[in-house]
LODREN-64177 format. One record per residue (C-alpha): residue in three letters; x, y, z. Coordinates in steps of 0.2 Angstrom, whole numbers, plus 2048, in hexadecimal, padded with zeros to 3 digits. Example, Ala and Ser with C-alpha at 12.3 -4.5 7.8 and 13.67 -1.06 7.14 Angstrom:
<atoms>
ALA83E7EA827/SER8447FB824/
</atoms>
This chain:
<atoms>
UNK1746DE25A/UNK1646D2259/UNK1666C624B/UNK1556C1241/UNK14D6B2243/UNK14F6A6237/UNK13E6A422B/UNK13569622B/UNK12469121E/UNK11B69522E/UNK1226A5230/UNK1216AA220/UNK1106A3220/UNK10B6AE230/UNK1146C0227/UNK10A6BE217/UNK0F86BB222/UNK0FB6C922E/UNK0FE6D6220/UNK0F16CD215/UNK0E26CB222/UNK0D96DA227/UNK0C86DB232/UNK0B76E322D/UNK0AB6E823C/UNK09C6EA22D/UNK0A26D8227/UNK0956C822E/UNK0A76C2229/UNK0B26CC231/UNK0C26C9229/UNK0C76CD217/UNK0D76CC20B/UNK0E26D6201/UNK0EA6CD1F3/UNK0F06DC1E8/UNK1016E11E2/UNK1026EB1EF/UNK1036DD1FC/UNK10F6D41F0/UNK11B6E11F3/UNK1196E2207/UNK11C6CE208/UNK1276CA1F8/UNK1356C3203/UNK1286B920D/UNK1206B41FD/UNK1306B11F6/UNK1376A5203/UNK12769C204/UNK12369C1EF/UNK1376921F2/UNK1326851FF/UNK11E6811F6/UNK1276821E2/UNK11A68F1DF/UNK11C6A11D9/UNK11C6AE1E7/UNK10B6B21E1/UNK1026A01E4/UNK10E6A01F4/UNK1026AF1F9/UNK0F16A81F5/UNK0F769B1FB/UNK0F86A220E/UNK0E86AB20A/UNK0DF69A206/UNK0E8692216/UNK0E06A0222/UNK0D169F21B/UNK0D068C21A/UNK0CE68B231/UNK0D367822D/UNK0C0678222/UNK0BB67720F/UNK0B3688206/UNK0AF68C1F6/UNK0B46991E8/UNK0A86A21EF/UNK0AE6A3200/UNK0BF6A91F7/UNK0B66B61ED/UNK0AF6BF1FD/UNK0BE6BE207/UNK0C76C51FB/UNK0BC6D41F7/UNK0B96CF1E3/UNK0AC6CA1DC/UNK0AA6B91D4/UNK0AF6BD1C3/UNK0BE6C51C7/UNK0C36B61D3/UNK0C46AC1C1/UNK0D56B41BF/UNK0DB6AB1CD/UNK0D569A1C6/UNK0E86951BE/UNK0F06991D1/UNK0E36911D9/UNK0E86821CB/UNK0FA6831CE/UNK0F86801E1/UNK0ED66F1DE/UNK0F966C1D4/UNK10566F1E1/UNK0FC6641EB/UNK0FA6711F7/UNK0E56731F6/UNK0D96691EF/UNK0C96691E8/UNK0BC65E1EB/UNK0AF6581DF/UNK0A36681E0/UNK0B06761DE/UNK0B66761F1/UNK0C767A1F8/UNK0CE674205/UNK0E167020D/UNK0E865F20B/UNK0EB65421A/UNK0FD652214/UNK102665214/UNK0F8668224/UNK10465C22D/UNK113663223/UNK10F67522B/UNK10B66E23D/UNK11E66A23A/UNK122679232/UNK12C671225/UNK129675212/UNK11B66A20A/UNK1236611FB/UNK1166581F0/UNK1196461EA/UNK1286431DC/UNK1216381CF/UNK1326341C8/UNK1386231C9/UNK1296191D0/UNK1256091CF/UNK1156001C9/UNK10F5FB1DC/UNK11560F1E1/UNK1096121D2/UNK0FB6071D5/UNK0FC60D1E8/UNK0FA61F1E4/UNK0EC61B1D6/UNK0E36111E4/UNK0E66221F1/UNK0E062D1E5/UNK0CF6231E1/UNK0CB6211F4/UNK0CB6341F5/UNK0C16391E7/UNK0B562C1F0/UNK0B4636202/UNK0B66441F5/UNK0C664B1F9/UNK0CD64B1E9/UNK0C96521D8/UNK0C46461C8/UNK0CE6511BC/UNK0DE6551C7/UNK0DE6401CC/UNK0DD63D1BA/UNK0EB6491B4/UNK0F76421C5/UNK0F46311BE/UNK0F76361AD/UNK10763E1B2/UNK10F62E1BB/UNK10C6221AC/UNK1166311A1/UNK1246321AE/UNK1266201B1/UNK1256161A1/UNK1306081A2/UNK1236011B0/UNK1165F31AC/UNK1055FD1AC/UNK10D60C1A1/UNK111601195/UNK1035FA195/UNK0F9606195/UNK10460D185/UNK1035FD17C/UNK0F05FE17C/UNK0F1610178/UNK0E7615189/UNK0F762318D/UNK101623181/UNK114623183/UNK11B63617F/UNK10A63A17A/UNK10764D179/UNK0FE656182/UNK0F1661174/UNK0ED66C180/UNK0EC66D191/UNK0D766C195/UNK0CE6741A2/UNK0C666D1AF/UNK0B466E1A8/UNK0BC665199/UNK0BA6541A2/UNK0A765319E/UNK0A965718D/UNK0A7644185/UNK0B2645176/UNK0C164E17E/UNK0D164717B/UNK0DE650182/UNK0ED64517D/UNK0F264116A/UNK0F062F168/UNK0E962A178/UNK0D862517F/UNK0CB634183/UNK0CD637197/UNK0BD62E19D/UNK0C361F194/UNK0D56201A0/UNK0CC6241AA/UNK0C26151AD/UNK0D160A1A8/UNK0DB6101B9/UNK0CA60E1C3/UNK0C95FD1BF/UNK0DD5FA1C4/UNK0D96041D5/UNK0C85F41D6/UNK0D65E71D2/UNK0E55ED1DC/UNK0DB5F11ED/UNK0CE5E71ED/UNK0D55D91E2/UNK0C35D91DB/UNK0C15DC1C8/UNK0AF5D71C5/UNK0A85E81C2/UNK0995EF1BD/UNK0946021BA/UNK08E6041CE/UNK09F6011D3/UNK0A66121CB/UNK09661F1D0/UNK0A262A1DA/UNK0B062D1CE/UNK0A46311BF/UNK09963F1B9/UNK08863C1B8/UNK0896411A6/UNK0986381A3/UNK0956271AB/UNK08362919E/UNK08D62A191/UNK09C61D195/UNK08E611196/UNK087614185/UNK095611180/UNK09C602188/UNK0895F8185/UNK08C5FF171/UNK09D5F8173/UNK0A560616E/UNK0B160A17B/UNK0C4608173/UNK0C65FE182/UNK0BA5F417C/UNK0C25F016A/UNK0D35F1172/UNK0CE5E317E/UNK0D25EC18D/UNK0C35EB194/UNK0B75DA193/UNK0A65D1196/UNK0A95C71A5/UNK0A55B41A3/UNK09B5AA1AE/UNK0975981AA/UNK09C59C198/UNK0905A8197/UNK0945BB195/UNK08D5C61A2/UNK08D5D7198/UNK0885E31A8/UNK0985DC1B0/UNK0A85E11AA/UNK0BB5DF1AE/UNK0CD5E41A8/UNK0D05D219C/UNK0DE5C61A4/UNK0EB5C8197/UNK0EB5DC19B/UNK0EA5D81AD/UNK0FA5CF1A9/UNK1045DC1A2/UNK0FF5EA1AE/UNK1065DF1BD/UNK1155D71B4/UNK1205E21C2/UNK1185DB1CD/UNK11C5CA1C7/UNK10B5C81C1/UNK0FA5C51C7/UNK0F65C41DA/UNK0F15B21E0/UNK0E15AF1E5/UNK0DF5AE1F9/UNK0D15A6201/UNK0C45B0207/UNK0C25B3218/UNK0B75A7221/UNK0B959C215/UNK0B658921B/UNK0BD57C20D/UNK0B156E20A/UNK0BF56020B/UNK0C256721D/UNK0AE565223/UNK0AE55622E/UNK09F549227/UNK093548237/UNK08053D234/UNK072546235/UNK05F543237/UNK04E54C232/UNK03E549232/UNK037542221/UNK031551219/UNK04255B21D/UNK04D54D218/UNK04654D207/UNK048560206/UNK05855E20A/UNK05C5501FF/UNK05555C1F4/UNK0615681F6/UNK07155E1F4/UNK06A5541E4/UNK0695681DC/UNK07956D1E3/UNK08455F1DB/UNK08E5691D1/UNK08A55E1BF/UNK0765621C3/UNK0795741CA/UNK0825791BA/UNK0735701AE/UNK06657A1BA/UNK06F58C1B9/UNK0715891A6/UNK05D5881A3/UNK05A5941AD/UNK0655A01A5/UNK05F59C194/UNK04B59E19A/UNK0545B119F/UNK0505AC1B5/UNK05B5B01C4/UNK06A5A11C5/UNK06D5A61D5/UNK06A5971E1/UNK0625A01F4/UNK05D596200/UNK05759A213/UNK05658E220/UNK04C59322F/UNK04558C23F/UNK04B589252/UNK05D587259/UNK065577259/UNK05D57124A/UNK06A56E240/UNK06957C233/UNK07B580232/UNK08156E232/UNK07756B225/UNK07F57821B/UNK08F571222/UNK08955F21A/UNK08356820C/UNK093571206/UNK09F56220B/UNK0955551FE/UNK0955601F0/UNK0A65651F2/UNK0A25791F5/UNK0AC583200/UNK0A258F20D/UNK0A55A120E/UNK09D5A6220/UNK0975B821F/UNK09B5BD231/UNK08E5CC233/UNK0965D1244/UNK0A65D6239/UNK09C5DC22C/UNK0925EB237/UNK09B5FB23A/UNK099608245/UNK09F615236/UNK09361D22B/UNK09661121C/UNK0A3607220/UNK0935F8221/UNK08D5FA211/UNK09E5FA20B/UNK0A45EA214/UNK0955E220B/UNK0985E81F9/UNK0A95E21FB/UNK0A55CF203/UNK09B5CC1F5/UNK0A55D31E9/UNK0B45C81EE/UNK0A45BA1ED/UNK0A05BC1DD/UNK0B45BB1D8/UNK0B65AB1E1/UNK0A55A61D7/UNK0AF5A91C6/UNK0BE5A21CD/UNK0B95931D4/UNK0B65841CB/UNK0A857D1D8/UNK09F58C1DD/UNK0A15911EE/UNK0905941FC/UNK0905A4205/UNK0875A1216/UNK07E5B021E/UNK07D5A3231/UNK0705AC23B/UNK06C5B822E/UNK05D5C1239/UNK06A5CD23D/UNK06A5D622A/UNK05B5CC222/UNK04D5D522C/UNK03E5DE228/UNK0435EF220/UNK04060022B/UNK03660D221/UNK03761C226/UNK04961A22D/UNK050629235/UNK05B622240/UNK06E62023A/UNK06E60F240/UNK05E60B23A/UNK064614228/UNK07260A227/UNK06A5F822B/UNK05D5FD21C/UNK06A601212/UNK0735EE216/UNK0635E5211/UNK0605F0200/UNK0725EB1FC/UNK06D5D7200/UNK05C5D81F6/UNK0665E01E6/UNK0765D31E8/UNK06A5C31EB/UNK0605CB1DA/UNK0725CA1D2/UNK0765BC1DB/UNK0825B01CF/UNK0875A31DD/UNK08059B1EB/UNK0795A31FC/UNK07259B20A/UNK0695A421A/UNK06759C22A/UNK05D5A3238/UNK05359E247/UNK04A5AE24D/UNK0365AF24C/UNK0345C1242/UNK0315BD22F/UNK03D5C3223/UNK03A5D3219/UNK0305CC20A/UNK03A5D4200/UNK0485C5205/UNK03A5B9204/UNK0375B71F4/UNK0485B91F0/UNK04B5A91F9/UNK04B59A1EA/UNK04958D1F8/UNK04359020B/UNK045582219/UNK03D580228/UNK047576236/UNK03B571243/UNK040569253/UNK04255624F/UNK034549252/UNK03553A25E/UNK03A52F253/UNK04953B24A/UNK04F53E25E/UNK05252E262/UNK05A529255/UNK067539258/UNK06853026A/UNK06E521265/UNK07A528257/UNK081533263/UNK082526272/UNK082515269/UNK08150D27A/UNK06D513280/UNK06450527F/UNK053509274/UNK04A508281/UNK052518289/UNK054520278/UNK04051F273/UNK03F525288/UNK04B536284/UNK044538275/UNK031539278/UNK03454128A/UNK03F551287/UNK03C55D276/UNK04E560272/UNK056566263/UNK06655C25A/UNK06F56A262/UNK069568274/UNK06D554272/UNK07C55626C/UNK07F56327B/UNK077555289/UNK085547280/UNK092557283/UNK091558294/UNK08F544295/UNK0A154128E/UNK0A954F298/UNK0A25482AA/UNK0A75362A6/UNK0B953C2A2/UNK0B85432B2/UNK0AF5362BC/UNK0B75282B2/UNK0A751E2B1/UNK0985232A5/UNK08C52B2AB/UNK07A5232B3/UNK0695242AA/UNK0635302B7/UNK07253B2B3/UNK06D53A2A0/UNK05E5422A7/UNK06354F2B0/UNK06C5572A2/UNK05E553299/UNK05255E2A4/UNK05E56B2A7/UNK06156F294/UNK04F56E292/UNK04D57C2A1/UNK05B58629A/UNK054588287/UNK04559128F/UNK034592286/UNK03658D272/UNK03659D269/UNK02959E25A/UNK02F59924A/UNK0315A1238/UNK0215A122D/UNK01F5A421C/
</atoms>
């Protein structure tokens, strides 16, 4: 006697779609689907078994496996349901609460314009042909919660995840756990209340309706809302300096007009609750930036025994470890960058941001210092940082380029958003140096078609708002021949031009770099070979290497040799920067 395989989700999968499925020569489609009582009856044990595994009712359990066939692995819309299964649109609304339950399930989801699609987690479940159980959201902690919060916000971002479902999963973890940190915080502040009860459970739709509250005694669902956004900006990207940009994806176009009436009215209850606050700068409020206030901060992360440190920056060079090194310049540069460290002392930098707030200017301090190699442009800002006690964030724009659509543009949002945190954090603001910054400063493309093209355009539109914005202090450096887009020109407060050094400024880097040369041979090196600082500096290099190989110093005509051959190797002086 045989015996009956045993079912499995994907046999009980397979049963329900092969009596379910049927094919239409005079469909473009082709295939259709019944989904009737009829068909209950023919599957119910199938539907059973599988409604068992998913926590569904055997009904769901067959739309289920209907919406799985009809998926191929892509998104469709209700739409697409409606002519597969033969109804018309209106009629499909009767399926909405199944088509809810199984979101809720977490076995479909639906994107921000009404598509449906199957999860990447379930897919993988029925590659393994076990049953897909969604995620407890009993007994979590405030890190599990802060994790999932911080999941569920990078999806609607890709737009993978519903507004309204995240919203309502959120919601449910702070009910389920509320002996964690941010659920009682977000209880003390009357945000989700503790026990709160649910008026009545509201409709998708009901999200863009300003004034819903769906709770008894806690904030309206935007307002929640924006309160776990801004604890996804903290958590993941330790950054809680926001402003409205920063939260485009995860609100209606409507709603984010009406959440910023309301925030610049100061009407918001997390406004008057003090949740949210102005963020300070200087002692001055900056009411188009906005953050979750410390004490808040506090509480939320108390499990987490409390605030995260601040870690340096990446790339970040501390001032105390910049070695001191002499430099010289011709007369005019050296005043200009005397200029520079007289304005960036902090005692005068702080007077000059001040009166140009209060004349209602750009604070920001922008600087570009262009001109050939080997000029000393860096070391300058090198000098520049280490005797006004400033740190240097290096904007590395080899790491900042990817070759993802969008990942760029994000890399640059987030390096200057963790700038403008170290701005407020620090108590001598920091420079952020874009060192040969041709590479994202160039002229603008118009026209671009070109993804690459696109996505360079789209760096350099970021730049030009950021430097508008710009609270701190950037520097630029760069040593090509092509002019900035003008659009970074005058955004630039001061621009320097390095220009090879004279006679005069050369020998005197030849005798501080060989103190020995008599000055005869340094006024002889000097006027005979048009070298940079850098290219001396090379020459003295390769002396010190030979005569710890030779043990004796090298001869005068040896001097020379490197001298010619550095000369030969820097090829034909490349035009410089004009403005």
């Amino acid at each position: 006697m045989a015996t009956k395989s045993k079912r499995t989700v994907l046999s009980a999968l397979t049963n329900i779609i092969d009596v379910a499925r049927h094919e239409d020569e005079h469909r473009w489609d082709s295939a259709y689907y019944s989904y009737d009582d009829a068909l209950m009856k023919k599957v119910q044990r199938d539907a059973k078994f599988l409604a068992e595994q998913l926590e569904i009712t055997p009904k769901q359990a067959v739309l289920f496996a209907i919406v799985l066939d009809m998926s191929k692995g892509d998104e469709f819309s209700k739409s697409d349901l409606s002519r597969a299964l033969k109804t018309n649109f209106v009629q499909l609304l009767s399926y909405e609460e199944d088509l809810k339950a199984l979101e809720r399930a977490f076995l479909i989801q639906r994107c921000r314009w009404g598509k449906i699609q199957i999860g990447e987690e379930l897919q993988k479940c029925l590659e393994r042909n076990v049953a897909f159980h969604k995620p407890s959201n009993e007994n979590l902690t405030t890190y599990a919660i802060l994790s999932r919060i911080s999941n569920l916000f990078k999806a609607i971002d890709n737009e993978t995840q519903d507004t309204m479902l995240a919203l309502l999963r959120i919601d449910d973890m702070l009910q389920r756990n509320p002996d964690t940190s941010i659920a009682k915080t977000a209880s003390k502040y009357g945000i989700l209340t503790k026990g709160d009860a649910l008026f009545d459970f509201y409709e998708r739709d009901d999200f863009d309706k300003w004034q819903c509250n769906d709770y008894e005694n806690s904030m309206v669902p935007q307002e929640r809302f924006l309160f776990y956004a801004m604890c996804f900006r903290f958590f993941s990207c330790n950054d809680d300096d926001c402003w409205w940009w920063d939260f485009r994806n995860f609100f209606a176009e409507r709603d984010m007009e009406e959440i910023q009436q309301c925030y610049r009215e100061e009407e918001l209850d997390l406004q008057k609750k003090h949740v949210v606050v102005y963020v300070s700068r200087d002692g001055l409020f900056v009411k188009d930036h906005f953050k979750i206030d410390d004490p808040v901060k506090e509480e939320i992360w108390a499990d987490l025994g409390g605030l995260p440190e601040q870690t340096p920056m990446a790339g970040t060079l501390k001032h105390e470890d910049l070695a001191e090194k002499k430099l010289f310049y011709d007369d005019a540069l050296g005043r200009e960058v005397g200029t520079l460290s007289s304005l960036l002392s902090e005692e005068r930098y702080g007077h000059i941001r001040t009166a140009l707030k209060e004349k209602g200017m750009r604070s920001g301090f922008t600087c570009l210092f262009y001109g050939s190699p080997g000029t000393g442009k860096t070391e300058t800002v090198y000098q520049l940082a280490r005797q006004t006690g400033r740190d240097i964030i290096m904007a590395d724009v080899t790491k900042l380029k990817s070759m993802w659509v969008g990942e760029s543009e994000k890399n640059l949002k987030s390096l200057f958003s963790k700038y403008r945190r170290l701005v407020r954090d620090s108590k001598v603001t920091p420079i952020l140096l874009f060192n040969e910054a041709d590479a994202v400063f160039g002229v603008r493309k118009s026209g671009a078609e070109d993804a690459v093209d696109k996505m360079e355009n789209s760096l350099q539109n970021i730049i030009l708002q950021e430097m508008e914005d710009l609270q701190g202090i950037l520097i630029a450096t760069t040593n090509l021949s092509e002019n900035f887009d003008k659009a970074f020109e005058r955004r630039f407060l001061y621009k320097v031009h390095f220009d090879k050094p004279s006679a005069a400024v050369k020998s005197q880097i030849w005798k501080e770099m060989i103190p020995e040369l008599s000055d005869t041979d340094a006024n002889y090196l000097a006027s005979k070979f048009e070298l940079s600082g850098g290219q001396i500096e090379n020459i003295v290099r390769k002396k010190t290497i030979q005569s710890i190989l030779s043990g004796a110093e090298p001869e005068i005509e040896e001097l020379l040799r490197y001298c010619c051959e550095e000369e030969r190797g820097s090829g034909q002086e490349r035009r410089r920067i004009g403005f």
